[in-house]
C-alpha positions in Angstrom: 80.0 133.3 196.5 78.5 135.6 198.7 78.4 139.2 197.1 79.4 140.9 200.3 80.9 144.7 200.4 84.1 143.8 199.2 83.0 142.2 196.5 80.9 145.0 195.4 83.7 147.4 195.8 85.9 145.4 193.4 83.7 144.8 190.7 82.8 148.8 190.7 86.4 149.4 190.6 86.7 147.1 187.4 83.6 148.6 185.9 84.7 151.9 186.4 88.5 151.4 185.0 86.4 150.1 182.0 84.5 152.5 181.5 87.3 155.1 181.8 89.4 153.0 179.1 86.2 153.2 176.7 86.0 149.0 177.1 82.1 147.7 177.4 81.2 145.4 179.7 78.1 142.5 178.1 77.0 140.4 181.4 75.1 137.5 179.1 72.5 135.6 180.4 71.9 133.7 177.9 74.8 131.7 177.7 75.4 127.8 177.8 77.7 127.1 181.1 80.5 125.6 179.0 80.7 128.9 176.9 83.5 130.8 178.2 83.9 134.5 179.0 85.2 136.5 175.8 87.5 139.4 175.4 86.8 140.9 171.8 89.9 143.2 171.1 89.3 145.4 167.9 85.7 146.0 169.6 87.0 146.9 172.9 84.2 144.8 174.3 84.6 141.6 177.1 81.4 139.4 177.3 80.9 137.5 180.8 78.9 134.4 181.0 77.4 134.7 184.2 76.5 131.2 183.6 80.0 130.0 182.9 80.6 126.6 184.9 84.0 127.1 185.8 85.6 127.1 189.7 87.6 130.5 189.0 85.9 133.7 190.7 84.0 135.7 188.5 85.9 139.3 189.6 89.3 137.6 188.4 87.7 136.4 185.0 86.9 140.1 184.3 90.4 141.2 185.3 91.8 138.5 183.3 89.7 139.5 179.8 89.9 143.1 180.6 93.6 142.8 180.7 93.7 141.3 177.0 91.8 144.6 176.2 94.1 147.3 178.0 97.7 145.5 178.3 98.1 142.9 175.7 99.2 142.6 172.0 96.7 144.2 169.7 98.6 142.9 167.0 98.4 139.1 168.7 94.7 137.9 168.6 91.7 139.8 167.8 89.3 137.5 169.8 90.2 135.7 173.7 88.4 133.6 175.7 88.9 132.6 178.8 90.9 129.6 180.3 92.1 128.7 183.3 95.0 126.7 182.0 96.4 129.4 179.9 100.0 129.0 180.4 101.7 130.5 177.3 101.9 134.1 175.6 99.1 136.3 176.1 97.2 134.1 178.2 99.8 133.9 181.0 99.9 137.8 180.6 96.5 138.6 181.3 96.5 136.1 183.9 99.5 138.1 185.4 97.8 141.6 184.6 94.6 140.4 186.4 96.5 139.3 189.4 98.3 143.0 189.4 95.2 144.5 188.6 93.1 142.9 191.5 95.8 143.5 194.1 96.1 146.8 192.7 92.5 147.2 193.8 92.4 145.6 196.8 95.4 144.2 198.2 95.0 141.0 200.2 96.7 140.2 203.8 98.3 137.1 202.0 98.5 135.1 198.5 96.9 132.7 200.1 94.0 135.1 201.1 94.2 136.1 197.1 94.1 132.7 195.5 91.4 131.9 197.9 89.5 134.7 197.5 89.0 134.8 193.5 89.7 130.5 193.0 92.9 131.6 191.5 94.1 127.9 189.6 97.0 126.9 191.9 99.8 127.0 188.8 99.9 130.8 189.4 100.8 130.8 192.7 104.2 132.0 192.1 102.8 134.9 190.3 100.7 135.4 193.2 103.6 135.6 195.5 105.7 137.7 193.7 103.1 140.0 193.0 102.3 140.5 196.4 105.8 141.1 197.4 106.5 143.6 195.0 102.8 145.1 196.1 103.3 144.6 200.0 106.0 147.8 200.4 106.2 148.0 204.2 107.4 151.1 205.5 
């Protein structure tokens, strides 16, 4: 993907909310491309493999493990990692809080736009769509 102004603006916007929630950011390059990103909870930490071989968009990965860190169940899990077919518990709740997070940031013209933009795995459409429309308040 092309790192183009928009794409800068998001990822400052995520690195900043960090930052402002005490959470580190670890960009490892030094990572095998099957080892997934990882959202350490107790820690407060989320390591991205910026090698990770995997067809979602690198922005939405960090929304998704920063969203285990700030929204989810402390008490639940004390280590994530990411996967894009995540469907249960608090998987499918940071997958929901990244969607509400991105939008939040930057909100598309469409879901389409969305799931295009950040390779959102097609299963979540409905959550795109609904939270677009509860985003999308026309005046």
């Amino acid at each position: 993907m092309i790192k183009d102004y928009l794409y800068t603006q998001i990822i400052s916007s995520l690195e900043d909310l960090a930052y402002d929630k005490n959470v580190s950011i670890i960009n490892a390059n030094d990572l095998s491309d099957n080892v997934p990103d990882t959202a350490l909870v107790n820690t407060r930490a989320v390591i991205m493999n910026v090698k990770f071989d995997i067809n979602v968009e690198y922005l939405y990965r960090m929304a998704h493990e920063l969203s285990h860190i700030l929204y989810g169940d402390r008490e639940a899990q004390a280590v994530y990692q990411f996967s894009e077919y995540g469907k249960r518990g608090e998987e499918l709740l940071a997958h929901r809080n990244a969607i509400r997070m991105l939008m939040s940031i930057e909100m598309p013209s469409s879901p389409l736009t969305f799931m295009n933009y950040y390779h959102v795995p097609s299963w979540l459409e409905n959550d795109v769509v609904r939270t677009y429309n509860e985003l999308n308040i026309v005046e």
